[in-house]
C-alpha positions as CSV (number, residue, x, y, z in Angstrom):
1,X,6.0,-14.3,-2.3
2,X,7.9,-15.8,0.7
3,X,9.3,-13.6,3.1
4,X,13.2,-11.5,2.7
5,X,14.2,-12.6,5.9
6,X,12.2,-14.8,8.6
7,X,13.6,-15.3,11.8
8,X,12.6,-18.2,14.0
9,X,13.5,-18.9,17.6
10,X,16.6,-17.2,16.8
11,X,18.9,-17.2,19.9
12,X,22.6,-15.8,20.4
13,X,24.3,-16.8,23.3
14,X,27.6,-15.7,24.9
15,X,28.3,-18.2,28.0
16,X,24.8,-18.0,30.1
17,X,24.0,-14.3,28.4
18,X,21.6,-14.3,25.8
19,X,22.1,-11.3,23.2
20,X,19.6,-11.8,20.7
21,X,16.1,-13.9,21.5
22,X,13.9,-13.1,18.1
23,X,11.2,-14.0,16.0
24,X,10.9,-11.3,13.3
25,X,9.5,-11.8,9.7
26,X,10.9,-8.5,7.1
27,X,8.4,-8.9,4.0
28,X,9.9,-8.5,0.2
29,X,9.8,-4.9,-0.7
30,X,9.1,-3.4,2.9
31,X,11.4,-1.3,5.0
32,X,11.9,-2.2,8.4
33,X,13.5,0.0,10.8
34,X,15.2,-1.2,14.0
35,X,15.4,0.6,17.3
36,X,16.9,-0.2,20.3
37,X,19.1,1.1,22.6
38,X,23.2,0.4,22.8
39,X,23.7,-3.2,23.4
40,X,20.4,-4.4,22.2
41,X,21.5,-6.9,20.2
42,X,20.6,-5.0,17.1
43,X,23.8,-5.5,15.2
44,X,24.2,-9.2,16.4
45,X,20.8,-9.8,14.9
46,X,21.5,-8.2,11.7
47,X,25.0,-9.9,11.4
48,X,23.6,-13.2,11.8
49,X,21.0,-12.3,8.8
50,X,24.6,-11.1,6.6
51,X,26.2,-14.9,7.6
52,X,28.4,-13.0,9.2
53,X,27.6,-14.7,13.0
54,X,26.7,-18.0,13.6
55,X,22.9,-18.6,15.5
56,X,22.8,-20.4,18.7
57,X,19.5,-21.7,18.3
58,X,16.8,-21.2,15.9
59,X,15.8,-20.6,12.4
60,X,17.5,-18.3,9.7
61,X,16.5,-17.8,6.3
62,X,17.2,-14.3,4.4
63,X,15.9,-14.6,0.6
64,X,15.1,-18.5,0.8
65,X,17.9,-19.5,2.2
66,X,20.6,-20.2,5.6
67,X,22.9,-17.2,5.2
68,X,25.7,-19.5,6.5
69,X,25.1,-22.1,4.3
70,X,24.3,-19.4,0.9
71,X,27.1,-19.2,-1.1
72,X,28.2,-16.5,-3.8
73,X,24.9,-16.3,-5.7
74,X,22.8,-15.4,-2.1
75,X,25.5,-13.0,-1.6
76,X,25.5,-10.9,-4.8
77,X,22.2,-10.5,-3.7
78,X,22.8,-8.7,-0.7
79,X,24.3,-4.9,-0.5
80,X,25.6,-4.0,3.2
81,X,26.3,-0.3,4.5
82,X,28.2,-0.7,7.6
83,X,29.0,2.3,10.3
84,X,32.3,2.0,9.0
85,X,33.0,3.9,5.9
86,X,35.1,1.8,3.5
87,X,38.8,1.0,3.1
88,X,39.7,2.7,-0.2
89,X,41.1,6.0,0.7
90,X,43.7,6.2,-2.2
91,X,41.5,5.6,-5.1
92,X,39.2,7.6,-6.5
93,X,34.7,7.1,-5.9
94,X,34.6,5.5,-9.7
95,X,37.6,3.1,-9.0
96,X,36.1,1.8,-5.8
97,X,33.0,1.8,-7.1
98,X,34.8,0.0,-10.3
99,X,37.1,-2.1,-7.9
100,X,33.5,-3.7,-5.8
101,X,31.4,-4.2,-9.4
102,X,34.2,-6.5,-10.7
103,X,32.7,-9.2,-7.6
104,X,28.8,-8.5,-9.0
105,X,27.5,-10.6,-11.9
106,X,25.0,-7.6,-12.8
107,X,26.6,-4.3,-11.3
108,X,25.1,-1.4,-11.9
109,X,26.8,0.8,-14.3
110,X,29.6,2.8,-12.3
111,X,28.5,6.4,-13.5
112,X,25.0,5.8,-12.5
113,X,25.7,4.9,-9.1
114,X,27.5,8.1,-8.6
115,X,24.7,9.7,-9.8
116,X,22.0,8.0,-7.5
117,X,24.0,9.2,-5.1
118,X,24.5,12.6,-6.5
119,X,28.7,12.0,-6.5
120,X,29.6,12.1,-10.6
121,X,30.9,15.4,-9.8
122,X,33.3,13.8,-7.4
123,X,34.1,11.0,-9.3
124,X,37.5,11.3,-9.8
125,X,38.4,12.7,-6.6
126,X,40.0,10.6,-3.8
127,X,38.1,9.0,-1.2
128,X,40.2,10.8,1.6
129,X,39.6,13.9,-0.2
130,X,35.6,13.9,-0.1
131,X,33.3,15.3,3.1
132,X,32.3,13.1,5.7
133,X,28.4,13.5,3.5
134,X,30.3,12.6,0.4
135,X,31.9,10.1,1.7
136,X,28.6,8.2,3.8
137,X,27.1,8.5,0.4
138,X,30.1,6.7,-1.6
139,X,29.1,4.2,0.9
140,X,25.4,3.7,0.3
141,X,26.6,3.9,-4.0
142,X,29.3,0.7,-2.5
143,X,26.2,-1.1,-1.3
144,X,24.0,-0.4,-3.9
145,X,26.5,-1.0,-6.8
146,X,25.6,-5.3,-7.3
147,X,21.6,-4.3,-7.5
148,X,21.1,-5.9,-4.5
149,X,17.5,-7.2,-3.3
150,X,17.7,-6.8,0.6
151,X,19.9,-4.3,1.6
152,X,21.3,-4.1,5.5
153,X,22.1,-0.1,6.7
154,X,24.2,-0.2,9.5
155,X,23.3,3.9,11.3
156,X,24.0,5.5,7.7
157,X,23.5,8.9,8.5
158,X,25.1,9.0,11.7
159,X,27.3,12.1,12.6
160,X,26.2,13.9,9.8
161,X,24.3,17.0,9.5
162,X,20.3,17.2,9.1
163,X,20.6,18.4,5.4
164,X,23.4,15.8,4.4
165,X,20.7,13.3,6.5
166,X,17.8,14.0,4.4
167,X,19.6,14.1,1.2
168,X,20.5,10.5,1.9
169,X,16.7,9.7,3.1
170,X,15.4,11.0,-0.3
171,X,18.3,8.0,-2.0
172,X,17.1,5.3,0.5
173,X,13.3,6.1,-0.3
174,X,13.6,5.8,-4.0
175,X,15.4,2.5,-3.2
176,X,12.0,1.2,-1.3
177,X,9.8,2.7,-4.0
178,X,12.1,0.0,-6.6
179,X,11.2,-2.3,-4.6
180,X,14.5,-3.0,-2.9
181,X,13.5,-4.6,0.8
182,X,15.3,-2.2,3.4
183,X,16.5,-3.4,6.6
184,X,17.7,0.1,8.3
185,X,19.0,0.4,12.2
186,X,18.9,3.8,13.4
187,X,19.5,5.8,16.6
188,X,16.9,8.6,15.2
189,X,13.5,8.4,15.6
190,X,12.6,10.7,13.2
191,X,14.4,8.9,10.6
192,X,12.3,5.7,11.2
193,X,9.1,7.7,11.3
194,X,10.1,9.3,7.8
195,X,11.2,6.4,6.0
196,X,9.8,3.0,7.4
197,X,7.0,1.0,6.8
198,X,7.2,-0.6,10.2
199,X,9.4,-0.2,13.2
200,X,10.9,-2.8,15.3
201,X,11.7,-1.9,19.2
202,X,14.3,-4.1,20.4
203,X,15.8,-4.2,24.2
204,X,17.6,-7.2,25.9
205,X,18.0,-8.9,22.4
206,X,14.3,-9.3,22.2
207,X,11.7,-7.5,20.3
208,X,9.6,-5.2,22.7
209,X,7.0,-3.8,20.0
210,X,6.5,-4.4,15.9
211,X,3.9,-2.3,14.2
212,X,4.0,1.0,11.4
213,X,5.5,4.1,13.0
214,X,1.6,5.4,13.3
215,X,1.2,2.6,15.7
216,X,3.8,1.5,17.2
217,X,3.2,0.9,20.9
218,X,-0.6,1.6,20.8
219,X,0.6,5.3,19.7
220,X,-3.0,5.9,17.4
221,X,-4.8,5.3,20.6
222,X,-3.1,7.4,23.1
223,X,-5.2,10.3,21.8
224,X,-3.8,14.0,21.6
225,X,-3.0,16.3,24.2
226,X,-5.4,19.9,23.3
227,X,-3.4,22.7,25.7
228,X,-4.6,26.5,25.5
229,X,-4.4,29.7,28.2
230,X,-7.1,28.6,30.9
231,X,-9.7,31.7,30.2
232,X,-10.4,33.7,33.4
233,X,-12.6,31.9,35.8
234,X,-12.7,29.0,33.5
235,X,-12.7,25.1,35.5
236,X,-12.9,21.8,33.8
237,X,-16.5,21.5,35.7
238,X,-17.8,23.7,33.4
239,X,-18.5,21.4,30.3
240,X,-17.7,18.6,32.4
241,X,-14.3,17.6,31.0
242,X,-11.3,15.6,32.7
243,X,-8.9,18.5,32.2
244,X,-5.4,17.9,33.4
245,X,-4.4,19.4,36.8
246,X,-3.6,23.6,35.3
247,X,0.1,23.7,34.5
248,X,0.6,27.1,34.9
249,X,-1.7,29.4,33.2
250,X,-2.2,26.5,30.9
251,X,-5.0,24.0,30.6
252,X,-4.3,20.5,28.9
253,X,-7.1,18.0,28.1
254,X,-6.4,14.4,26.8
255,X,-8.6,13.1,23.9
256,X,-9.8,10.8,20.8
257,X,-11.9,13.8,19.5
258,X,-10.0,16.9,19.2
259,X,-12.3,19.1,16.2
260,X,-15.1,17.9,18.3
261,X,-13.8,19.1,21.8
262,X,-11.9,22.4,20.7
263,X,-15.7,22.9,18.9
264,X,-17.1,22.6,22.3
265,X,-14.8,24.8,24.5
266,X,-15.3,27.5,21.6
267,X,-19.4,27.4,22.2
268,X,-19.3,26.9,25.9
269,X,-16.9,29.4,26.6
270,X,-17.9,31.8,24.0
271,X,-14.1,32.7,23.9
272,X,-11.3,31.8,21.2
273,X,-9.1,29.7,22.7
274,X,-5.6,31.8,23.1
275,X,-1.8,29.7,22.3
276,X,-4.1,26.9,21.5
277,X,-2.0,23.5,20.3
278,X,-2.8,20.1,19.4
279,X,0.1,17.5,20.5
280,X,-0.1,14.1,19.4
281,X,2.5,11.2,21.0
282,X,5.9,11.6,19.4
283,X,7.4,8.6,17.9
284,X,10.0,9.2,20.1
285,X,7.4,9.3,23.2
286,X,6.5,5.9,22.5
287,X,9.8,4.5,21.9
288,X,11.1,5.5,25.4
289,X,8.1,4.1,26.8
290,X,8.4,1.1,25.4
291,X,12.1,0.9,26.1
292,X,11.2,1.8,29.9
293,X,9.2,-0.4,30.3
294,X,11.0,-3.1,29.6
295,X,13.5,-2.3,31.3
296,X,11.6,-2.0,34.9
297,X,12.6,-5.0,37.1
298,X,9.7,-7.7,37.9
């Protein structure tokens, strides 16, 4: 099947600046995650995918076709969560909900969304009346309400608290599992590395690394970091390792093997290894790299 969204040469330009400089292909079904810091270009790139922005240069095509070209047809076809929640504080979730599936040739029924979303208790309360949880998830029920193929979430779980979060990751991951193609910009990492299939790094408007959260950035080659209480009298020299210069009472050693080396330090020393932990790279680790980097002047 072709791709959701393929991005070709895509530039946006404001005067001589250039915000967004991409080529990015999302396949059907997958969800991407996108990273970057403030001013990226993040949200310019996903606007231009909503027709929302016009391109500069390049190539656009989201489900087959030029989203400023599509017309209503593409556009039922698309559900958008934005930062914002929505504008419909005096009625209650099922009129919204009621008020948005009038514009969808095949809504959802409005008592199932609210239950996706675990809201048909609240659904005849006022939207100015529910939590700020409640309330991000009558927005994810807003997007989801036209069954849309490729849906676009703007920082969804932003400002709210980590079991509120993770009740909205559970919704988003049964969306992916029904085959709905995600496109999902985050400011936390460990949402990416929960939810996505791949992880897209962009900085300066152009994409600094593309890969699965396992290996983003090189991240299943970096090894692990195997860190214990140096034993009395012990030195690297000893079983001819290249420890890490003794942090403390701490010894740290850097490898592709760790069974095999903590194996070895048990026989050679003849000691259990005391406070013994096995760190691998955070996701986080190699996003701030990677960020870094591209940020050092040539």
């Amino acid at each position: 099947m072709d791709a959701a969204i393929e991005l070709t040469g895509l530039t946006k330009t404001y005067g001589e600046r250039t915000v967004v400089d991409l080529d990015l292909t999302v396949e059907r079904g997958e969800l991407l995650a996108i990273l970057g810091p403030n001013g990226a270009g993040k949200t310019t790139a996903t606007e231009i995918c909503e027709g929302y922005r016009r391109p500069t240069t390049g190539t656009v095509r989201v489900l087959g076709e030029d989203p400023m070209q599509a017309g209503q047809a593409w556009r039922s076809r698309i559900g958008i969560v934005t930062q914002e929640t929505g504008a419909f504080d005096r009625l209650t979730a099922r009129e919204a909900l009621g008020h948005l599936a009038g514009f969808y040739p095949d809504p959802l029924d409005i008592d199932e969304a609210l239950a996706l979303v675990d809201l048909i208790e609240q659904r005849d309360q006022k939207v100015d009346e529910l939590s700020g949880g409640q309330r991000r998830r009558l927005d994810l029920a807003c997007g989801i309400i036209g069954q849309p193929e490729l849906l676009f979430l703007d920082e969804p779980t932003t400002g709210l608290d980590p079991e509120v979060r993770r009740r909205l990751w559970g919704i988003v991951d049964d969306l992916r599992r029904h085959s709905v193609t995600i496109v999902l910009t985050t400011h936390y990492l460990e949402e990416a590395e929960a939810l996505a299939d791949r992880v897209a790094v962009i900085d300066g408007g152009r994409l600094v690394a593309l890969d699965t959260p396992e290996r983003l950035g090189g991240r299943d080659h970096d090894g692990v970091v195997v860190s214990f209480l140096t034993p009395p009298g012990f030195t690297e020299h000893q079983i001819s390792l290249d420890a890490d210069p003794a942090d403390g009472d701490r010894t740290s050693i850097r490898t592709t093997t760790p069974t095999a080396l903590i194996a070895r330090l048990h026989t050679d020393l003849g000691a259990e290894l005391d406070e013994l932990t096995v760190t691998r790279p955070s996701l986080e680790d190699v996003y701030l790299r990677l960020v870094s980097t591209e940020r050092v002047p040539s």
